[in-house]
C-alpha positions as YAML, in Angstrom:
chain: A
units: angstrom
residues:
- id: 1
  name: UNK
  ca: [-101.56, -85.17, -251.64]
- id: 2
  name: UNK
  ca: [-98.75, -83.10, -249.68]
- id: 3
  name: UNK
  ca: [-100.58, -80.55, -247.73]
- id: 4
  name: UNK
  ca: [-98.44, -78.52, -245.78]
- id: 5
  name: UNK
  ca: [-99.29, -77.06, -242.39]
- id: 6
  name: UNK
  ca: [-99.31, -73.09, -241.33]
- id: 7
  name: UNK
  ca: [-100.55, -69.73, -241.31]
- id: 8
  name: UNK
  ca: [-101.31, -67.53, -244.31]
- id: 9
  name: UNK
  ca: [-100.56, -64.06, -244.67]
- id: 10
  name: UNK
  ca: [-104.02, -62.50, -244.34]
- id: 11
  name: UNK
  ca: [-104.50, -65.01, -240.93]
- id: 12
  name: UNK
  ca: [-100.74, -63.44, -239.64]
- id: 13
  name: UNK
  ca: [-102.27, -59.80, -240.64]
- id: 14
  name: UNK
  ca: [-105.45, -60.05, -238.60]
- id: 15
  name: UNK
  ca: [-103.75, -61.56, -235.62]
- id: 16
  name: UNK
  ca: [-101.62, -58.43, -235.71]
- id: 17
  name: UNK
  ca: [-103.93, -56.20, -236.14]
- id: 18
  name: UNK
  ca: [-106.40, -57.39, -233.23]
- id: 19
  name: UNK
  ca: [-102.97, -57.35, -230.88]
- id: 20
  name: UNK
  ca: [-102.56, -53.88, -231.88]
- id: 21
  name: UNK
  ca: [-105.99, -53.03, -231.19]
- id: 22
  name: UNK
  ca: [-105.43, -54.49, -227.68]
- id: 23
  name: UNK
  ca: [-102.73, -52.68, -226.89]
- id: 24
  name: UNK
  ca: [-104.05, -49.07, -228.44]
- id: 25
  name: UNK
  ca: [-106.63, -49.81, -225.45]
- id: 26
  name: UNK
  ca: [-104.59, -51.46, -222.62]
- id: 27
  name: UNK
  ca: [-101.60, -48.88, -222.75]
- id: 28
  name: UNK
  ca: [-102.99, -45.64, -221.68]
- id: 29
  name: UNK
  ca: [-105.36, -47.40, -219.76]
- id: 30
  name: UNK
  ca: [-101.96, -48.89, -217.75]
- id: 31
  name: UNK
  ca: [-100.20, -44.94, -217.83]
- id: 32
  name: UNK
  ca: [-103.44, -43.77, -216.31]
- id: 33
  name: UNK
  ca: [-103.74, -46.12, -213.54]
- id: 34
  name: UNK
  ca: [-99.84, -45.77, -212.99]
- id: 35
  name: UNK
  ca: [-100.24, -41.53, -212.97]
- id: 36
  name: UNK
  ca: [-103.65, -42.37, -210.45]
- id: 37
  name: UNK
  ca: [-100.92, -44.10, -208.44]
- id: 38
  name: UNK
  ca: [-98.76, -41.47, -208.13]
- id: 39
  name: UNK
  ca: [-101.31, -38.98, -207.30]
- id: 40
  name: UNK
  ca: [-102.49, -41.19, -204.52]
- id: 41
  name: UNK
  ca: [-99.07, -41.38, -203.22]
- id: 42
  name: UNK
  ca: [-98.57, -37.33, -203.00]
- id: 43
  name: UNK
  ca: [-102.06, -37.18, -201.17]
- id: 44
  name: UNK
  ca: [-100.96, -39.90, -198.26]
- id: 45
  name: UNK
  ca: [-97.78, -38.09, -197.87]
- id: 46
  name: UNK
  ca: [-99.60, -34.89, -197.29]
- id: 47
  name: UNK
  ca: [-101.88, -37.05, -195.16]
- id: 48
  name: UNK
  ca: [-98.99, -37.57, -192.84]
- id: 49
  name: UNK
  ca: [-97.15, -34.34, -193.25]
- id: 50
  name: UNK
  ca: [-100.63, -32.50, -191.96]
- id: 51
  name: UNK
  ca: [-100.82, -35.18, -188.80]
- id: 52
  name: UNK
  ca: [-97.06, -34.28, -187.81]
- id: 53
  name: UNK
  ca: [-97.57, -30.74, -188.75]
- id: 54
  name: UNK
  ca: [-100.36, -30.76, -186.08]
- id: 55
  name: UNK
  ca: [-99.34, -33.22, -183.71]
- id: 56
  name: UNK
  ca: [-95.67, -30.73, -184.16]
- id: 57
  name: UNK
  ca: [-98.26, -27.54, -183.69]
- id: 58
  name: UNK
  ca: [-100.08, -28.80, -180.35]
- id: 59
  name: UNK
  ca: [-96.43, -29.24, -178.64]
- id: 60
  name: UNK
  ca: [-94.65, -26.39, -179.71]
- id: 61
  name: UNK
  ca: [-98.15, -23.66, -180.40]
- id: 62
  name: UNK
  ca: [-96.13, -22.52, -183.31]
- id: 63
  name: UNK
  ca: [-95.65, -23.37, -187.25]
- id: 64
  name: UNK
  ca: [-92.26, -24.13, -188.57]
- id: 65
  name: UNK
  ca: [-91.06, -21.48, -190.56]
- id: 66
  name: UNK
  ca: [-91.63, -21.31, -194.69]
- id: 67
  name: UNK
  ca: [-88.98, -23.78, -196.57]
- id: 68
  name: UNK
  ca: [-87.87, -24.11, -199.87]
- id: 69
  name: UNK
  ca: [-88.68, -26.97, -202.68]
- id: 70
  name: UNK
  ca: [-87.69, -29.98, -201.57]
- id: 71
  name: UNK
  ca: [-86.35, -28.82, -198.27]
- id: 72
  name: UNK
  ca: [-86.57, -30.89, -195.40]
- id: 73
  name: UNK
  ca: [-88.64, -28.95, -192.10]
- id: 74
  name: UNK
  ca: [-85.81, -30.18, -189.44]
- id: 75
  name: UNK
  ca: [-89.16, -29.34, -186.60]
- id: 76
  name: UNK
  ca: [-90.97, -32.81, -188.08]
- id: 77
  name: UNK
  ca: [-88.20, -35.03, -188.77]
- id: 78
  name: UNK
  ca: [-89.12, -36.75, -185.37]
- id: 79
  name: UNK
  ca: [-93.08, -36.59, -186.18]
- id: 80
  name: UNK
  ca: [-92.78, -37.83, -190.02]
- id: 81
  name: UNK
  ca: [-91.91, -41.47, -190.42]
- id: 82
  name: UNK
  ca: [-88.60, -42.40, -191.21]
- id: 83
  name: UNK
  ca: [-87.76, -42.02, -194.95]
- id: 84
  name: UNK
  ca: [-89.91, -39.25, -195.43]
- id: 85
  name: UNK
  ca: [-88.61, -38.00, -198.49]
- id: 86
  name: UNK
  ca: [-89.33, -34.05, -199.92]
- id: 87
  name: UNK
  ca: [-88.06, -34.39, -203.25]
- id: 88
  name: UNK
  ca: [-89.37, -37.07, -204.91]
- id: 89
  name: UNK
  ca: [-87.30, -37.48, -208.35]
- id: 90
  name: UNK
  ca: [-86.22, -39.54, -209.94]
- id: 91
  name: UNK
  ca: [-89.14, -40.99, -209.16]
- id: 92
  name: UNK
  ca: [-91.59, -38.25, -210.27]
- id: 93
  name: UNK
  ca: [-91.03, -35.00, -211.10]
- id: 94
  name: UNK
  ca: [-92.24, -33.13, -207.62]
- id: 95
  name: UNK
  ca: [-90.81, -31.77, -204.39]
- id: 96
  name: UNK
  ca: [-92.50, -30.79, -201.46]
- id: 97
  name: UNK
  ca: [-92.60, -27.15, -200.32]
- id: 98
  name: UNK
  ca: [-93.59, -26.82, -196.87]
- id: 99
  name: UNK
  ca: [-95.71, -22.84, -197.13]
- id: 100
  name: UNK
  ca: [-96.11, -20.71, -193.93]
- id: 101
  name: UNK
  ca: [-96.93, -17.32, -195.95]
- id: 102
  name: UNK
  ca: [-97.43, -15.50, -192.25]
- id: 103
  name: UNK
  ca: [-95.78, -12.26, -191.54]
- id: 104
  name: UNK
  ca: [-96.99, -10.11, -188.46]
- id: 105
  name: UNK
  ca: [-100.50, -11.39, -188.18]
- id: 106
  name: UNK
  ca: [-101.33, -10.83, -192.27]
- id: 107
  name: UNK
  ca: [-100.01, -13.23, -195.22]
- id: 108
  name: UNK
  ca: [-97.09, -12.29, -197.14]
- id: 109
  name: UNK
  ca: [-99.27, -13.84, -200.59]
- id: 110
  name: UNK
  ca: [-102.83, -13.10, -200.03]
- id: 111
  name: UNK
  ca: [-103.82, -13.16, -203.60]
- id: 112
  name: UNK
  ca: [-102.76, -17.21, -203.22]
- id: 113
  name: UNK
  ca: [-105.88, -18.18, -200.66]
- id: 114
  name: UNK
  ca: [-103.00, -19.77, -198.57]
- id: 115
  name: UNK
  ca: [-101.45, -18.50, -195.36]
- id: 116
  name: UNK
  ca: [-100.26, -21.90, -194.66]
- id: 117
  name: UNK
  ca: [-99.87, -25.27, -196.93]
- id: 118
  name: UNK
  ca: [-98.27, -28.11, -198.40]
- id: 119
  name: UNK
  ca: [-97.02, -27.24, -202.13]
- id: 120
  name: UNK
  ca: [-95.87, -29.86, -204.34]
- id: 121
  name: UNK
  ca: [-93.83, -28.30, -206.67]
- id: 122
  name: UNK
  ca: [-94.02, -29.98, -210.63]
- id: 123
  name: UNK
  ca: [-94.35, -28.65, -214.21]
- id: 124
  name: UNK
  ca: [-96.49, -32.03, -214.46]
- id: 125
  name: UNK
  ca: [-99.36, -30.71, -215.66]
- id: 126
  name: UNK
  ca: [-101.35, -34.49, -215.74]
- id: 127
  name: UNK
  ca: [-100.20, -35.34, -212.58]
- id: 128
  name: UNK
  ca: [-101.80, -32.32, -211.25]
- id: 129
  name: UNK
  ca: [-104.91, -32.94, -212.27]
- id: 130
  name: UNK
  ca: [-105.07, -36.37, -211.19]
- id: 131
  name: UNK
  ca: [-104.09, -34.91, -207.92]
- id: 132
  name: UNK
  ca: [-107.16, -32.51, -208.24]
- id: 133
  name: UNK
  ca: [-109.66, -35.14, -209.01]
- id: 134
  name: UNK
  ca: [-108.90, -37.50, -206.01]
- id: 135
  name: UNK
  ca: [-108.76, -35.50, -202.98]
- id: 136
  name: UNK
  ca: [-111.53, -33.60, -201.96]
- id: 137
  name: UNK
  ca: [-110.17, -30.86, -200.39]
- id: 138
  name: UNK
  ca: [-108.79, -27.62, -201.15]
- id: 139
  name: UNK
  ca: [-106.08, -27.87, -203.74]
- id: 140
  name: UNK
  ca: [-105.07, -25.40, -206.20]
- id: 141
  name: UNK
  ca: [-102.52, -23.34, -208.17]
- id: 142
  name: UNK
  ca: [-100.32, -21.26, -205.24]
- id: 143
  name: UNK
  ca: [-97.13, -19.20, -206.96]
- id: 144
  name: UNK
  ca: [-94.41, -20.57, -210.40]
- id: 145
  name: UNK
  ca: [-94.72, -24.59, -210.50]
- id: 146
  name: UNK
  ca: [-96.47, -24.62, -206.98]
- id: 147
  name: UNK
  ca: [-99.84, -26.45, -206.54]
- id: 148
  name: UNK
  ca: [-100.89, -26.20, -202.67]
- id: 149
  name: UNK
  ca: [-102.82, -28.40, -200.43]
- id: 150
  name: UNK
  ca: [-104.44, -25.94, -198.06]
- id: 151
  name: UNK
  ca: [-104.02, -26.14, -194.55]
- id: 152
  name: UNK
  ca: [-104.53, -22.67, -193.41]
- id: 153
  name: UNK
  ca: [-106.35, -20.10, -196.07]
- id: 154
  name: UNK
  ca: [-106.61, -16.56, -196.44]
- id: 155
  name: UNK
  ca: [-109.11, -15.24, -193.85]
- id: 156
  name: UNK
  ca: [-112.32, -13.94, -196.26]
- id: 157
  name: UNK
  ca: [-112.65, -10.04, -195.32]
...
């Protein structure tokens, strides 16, 4: 008898079928973990922007002035470590928007809870909420594509 070694058709079909099953589960498992990543990467940087924000603050006893997305705040090159980077594509879809909403003792936005803040500035609506479900603090929708961490709020009257 010639008997002839392999794999039949309905053995080929459930092999494929259980890797597909594998990946339905491992893939957005991966993209989440990746997008948890990137939110945890945004937080740090705020970490640091606060500390040479404050570190800037207790030298000088003033704020830097408001900037635009993805502008660099010249007053904390020296106090941000070098490399710091504001706009953060192509990596991700987000720039940094250093907020000082202060005019004259009252805030130019008061309807935003923010006098002064970190905004990071994305139409990224996922990455947002990632954002919002790891850090604790106060973080929340400011003005257009602007999401703010809070580092001075609106005064309650």
């Amino acid at each position: 008898m010639n008997k002839q070694r392999g794999f039949t058709l309905v053995e080929l079909m459930i092999v494929i079928i259980i890797i597909g099953i594998l990946a339905a589960i491992a893939v957005p498992k991966f993209m989440g973990m990746q997008l948890n990543a990137h939110a945890a990467r945004i937080i740090s940087d705020y970490a640091m922007f606060r500390t040479a924000l404050f570190r800037y603050y207790a030298e000088s006893g003033e704020f830097p002035r408001d900037r635009y997305p993805g502008g660099t705040v010249p007053e904390l090159v020296e106090y941000l470590p070098d490399g710091f980077k504001y706009n953060l594509q192509p990596e991700l879809d987000v720039r940094y928007d250093w907020e000082n909403w202060e005019s004259g003792g009252s805030p130019w936005y008061p309807w935003t809870g923010t006098i002064l803040g970190l905004s990071v500035t994305t139409r990224d609506r996922a990455l947002v909420n990632a954002i919002d479900g790891l850090y604790a603090g106060d973080f929340h929708y400011t003005l257009g594509n602007n999401y703010t961490f809070v580092i001075l709020a609106v005064p309650d009257n």
